[in-house]
BAMI-876869 format. One record per residue (C-alpha): x, y, z; residue in one letter. Coordinates in steps of 0.001 Angstrom, whole numbers, plus 500000, padded with zeros to 6 digits. Layout:
XYZa...
% end
This chain:
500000500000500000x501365503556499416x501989505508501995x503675508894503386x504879509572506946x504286512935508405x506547514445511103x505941516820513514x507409519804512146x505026519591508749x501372518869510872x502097521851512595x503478524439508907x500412523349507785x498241524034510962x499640527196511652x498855528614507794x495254527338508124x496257524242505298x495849521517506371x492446521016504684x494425520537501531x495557516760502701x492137515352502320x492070516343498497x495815515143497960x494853511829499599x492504511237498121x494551512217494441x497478509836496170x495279507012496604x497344505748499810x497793506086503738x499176509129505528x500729508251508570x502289509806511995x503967507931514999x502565507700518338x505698510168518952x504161512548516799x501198512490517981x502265513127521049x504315516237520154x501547517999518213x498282516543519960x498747515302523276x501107517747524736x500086521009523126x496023520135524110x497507521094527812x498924524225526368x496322527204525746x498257528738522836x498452525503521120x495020524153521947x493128524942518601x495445523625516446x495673520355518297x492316520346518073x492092520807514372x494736518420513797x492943515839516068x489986515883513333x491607514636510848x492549511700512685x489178510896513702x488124511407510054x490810508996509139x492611511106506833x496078510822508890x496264507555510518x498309506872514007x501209503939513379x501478502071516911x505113502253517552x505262499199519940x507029497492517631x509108500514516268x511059501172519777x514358498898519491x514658500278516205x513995503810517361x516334503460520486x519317502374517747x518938505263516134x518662507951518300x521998506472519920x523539506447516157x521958509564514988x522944511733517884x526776511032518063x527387511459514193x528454515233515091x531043516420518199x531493519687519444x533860519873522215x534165516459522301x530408515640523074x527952514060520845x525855516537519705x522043516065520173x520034516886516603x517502514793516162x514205514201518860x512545511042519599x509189511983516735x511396512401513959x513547509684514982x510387507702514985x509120509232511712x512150508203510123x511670504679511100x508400503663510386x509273505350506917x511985502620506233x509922499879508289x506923500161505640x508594501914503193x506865504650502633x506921506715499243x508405509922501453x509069511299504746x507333514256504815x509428516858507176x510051520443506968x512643520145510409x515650521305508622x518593519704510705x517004516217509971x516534516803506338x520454518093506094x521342514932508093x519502512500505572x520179514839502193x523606516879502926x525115516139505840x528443517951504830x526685521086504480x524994520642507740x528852519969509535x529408523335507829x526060525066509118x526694523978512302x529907525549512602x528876528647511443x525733528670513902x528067527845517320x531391529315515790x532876526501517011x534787523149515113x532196520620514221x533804517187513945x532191514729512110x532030510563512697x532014509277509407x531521505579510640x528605506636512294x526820508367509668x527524505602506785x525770503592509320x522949505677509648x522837506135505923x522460502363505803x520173502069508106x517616504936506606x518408504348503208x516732504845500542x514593507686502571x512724510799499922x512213513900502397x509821516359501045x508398519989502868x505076521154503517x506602523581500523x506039520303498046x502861519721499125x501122523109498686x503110523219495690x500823519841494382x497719521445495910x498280524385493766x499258522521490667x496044520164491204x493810523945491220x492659523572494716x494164526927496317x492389528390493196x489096526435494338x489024527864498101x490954531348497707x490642532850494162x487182534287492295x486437532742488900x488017533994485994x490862535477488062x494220535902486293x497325534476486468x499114537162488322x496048536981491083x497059532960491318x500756533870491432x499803535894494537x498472533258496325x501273530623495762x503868533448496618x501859533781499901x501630530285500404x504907529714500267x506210532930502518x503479531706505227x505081528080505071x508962530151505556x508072532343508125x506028529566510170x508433526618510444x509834525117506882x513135525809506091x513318527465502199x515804529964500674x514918533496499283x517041531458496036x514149528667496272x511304530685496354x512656532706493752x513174529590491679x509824528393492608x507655530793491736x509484531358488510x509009527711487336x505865527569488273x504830531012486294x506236529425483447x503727525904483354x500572525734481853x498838524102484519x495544521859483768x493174522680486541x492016519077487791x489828519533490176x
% end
């Protein structure tokens, strides 16, 4: 069955920009299972619905559990396997001659489950965990920048974890609106008939800048590059 694992970090971009209604028309287009841990569930249900400034959101994300559109994984099963990792994960990088902690326990189990059933994609905007599974060189060299410090880097340990997660697809909250706006649904809920192209542009660019400024990691270059291909395509409204 196909399937895509959600993490934490992507439940809540799209909570926070008011989008996560766009995951019941993209499963349904996907024809497969969307999926978050116990761990994740945790993080952006359980915990936050004790939290005032969080409540709503858990709240909203809670629905579409009960509706069945994101299913919970029960992670019994998953916790050797998660334990492994978070011990492999988390020494791969050594500051001062301590393993440097990078990774928490709902991505770790995110990442997981993703190999366990293997999933089409790990869906995760976090950016440190995306680095560590796409470019973990560049992320040795963002670290050092960030604690001006020198960043060492166990290179037994991360072929390891390569092997381990391998083959993994991460993919951003950015991806998804992208195929929500390819598909003509942001058109459907925000735009008039008959509105133009530049009016559509405007709503993708605002996407987009919402998903930045509220928790996925994106360049000024990407957007830039984004919007520009997407200006470009002739896009079949499908919905």
């Amino acid at each position: 069955m196909k399937s895509l694992i959600f993490d934490s970090s992507t439940v809540i971009s799209l909570a926070m920009n008011n989008m996560l209604w766009i995951l019941e028309p993209l499963k349904a287009r996907y024809k497969g299972d969307f999926y978050i841990t116990e761990e994740v569930k945790k993080e952006i249900i359980d915990t936050p619905m004790g939290i005032k400034r969080f409540k709503l959101e858990a709240i909203q994300i809670q629905s579409f559990i009960d509706r069945g559109i994101i299913k919970v994984y029960e992670s019994k099963e998953l916790q050797k396997e998660i334990k492994e990792l978070d011990l492999l994960s988390n020494s791969i990088f050594i500051a001062k001659e301590k393993n440097m902690h990078l990774i928490d326990i709902g991505e770790l189990s995110a990442m997981v489950l993703a190999k366990k059933i293997q999933a089409d994609a790990l869906i995760i905007d976090e950016r440190t965990t995306r680095m560590l599974i796409e470019a973990p060189e560049a992320l040795q060299s963002l670290l050092k920048k960030k604690f001006h410090m020198e960043i060492k880097m166990n290179r037994e340990k991360l072929k390891t974890f390569q092997q381990k997660i391998n083959p993994l697809s991460a993919i951003r909250s950015i991806e998804l609106s992208i195929a929500a706006y390819e598909l003509g649904l942001l058109d459907k809920k925000y735009l008039p008939k008959n509105a133009n192209k530049e009016k559509e542009k405007d709503i993708l660019d605002a996407v987009i800048w919402g998903m930045r400024l509220k928790g996925c990691s994106i360049s000024d270059r990407e957007i830039e590059e984004l919007l520009k291909e997407e200006t470009k395509k002739t896009i079949p409204k499908q919905v």
